[in-house]
N, C-alpha and C positions, 0 to 999 in steps of 0.2 A: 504494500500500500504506500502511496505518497502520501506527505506531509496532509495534515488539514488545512481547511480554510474557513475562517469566519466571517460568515456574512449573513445580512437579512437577519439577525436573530438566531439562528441557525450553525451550526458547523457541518462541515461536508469532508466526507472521506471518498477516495475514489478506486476503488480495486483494478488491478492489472488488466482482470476482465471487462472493462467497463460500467461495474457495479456504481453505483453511485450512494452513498448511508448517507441518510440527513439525520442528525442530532441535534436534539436540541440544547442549546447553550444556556446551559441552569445547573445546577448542583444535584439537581436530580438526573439522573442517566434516561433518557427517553428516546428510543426511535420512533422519529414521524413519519419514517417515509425511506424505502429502498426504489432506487432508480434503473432502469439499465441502458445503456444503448447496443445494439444490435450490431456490430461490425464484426470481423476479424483482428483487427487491430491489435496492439498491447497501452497500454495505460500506464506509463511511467512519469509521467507530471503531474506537479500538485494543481488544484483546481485555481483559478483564478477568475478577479469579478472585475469587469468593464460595466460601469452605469451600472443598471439595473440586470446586468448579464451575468452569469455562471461560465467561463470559459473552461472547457475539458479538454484535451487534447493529447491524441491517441498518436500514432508511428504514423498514423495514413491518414488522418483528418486535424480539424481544428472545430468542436459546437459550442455555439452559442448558445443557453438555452435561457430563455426568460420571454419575458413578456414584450410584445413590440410598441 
């Protein structure tokens, strides 16, 4: 797994596979939310946030994922 990233309230982990964990940023341990994206790819960068965007990015892509 890479590093986390905190944003929106939330922390994000991203597994090699594309998994994406949302946690939430509390003292309590909570998963809100498991993600995935669909490629072949591998997943060795930590997640990063443009604006209001989630940036992932795999061996063979770059996603943006959030709201337009």
């Amino acid at each position: 797994m890479a590093a986390t990233r905190l944003a929106f309230a939330w922390t994000y982990y991203t597994s090699r596979n594309g998994k994406t964990f949302v946690v939430a940023a509390s003292p309590k341990f909570e998963v809100l939310g498991i993600n995935e994206v669909e490629t072949r790819g591998m997943f060795n960068a930590s997640p990063a946030v443009a604006g209001n965007r989630l940036l992932i990015r795999s061996d063979r892509f770059l996603y943006a994922i959030g709201k337009e």
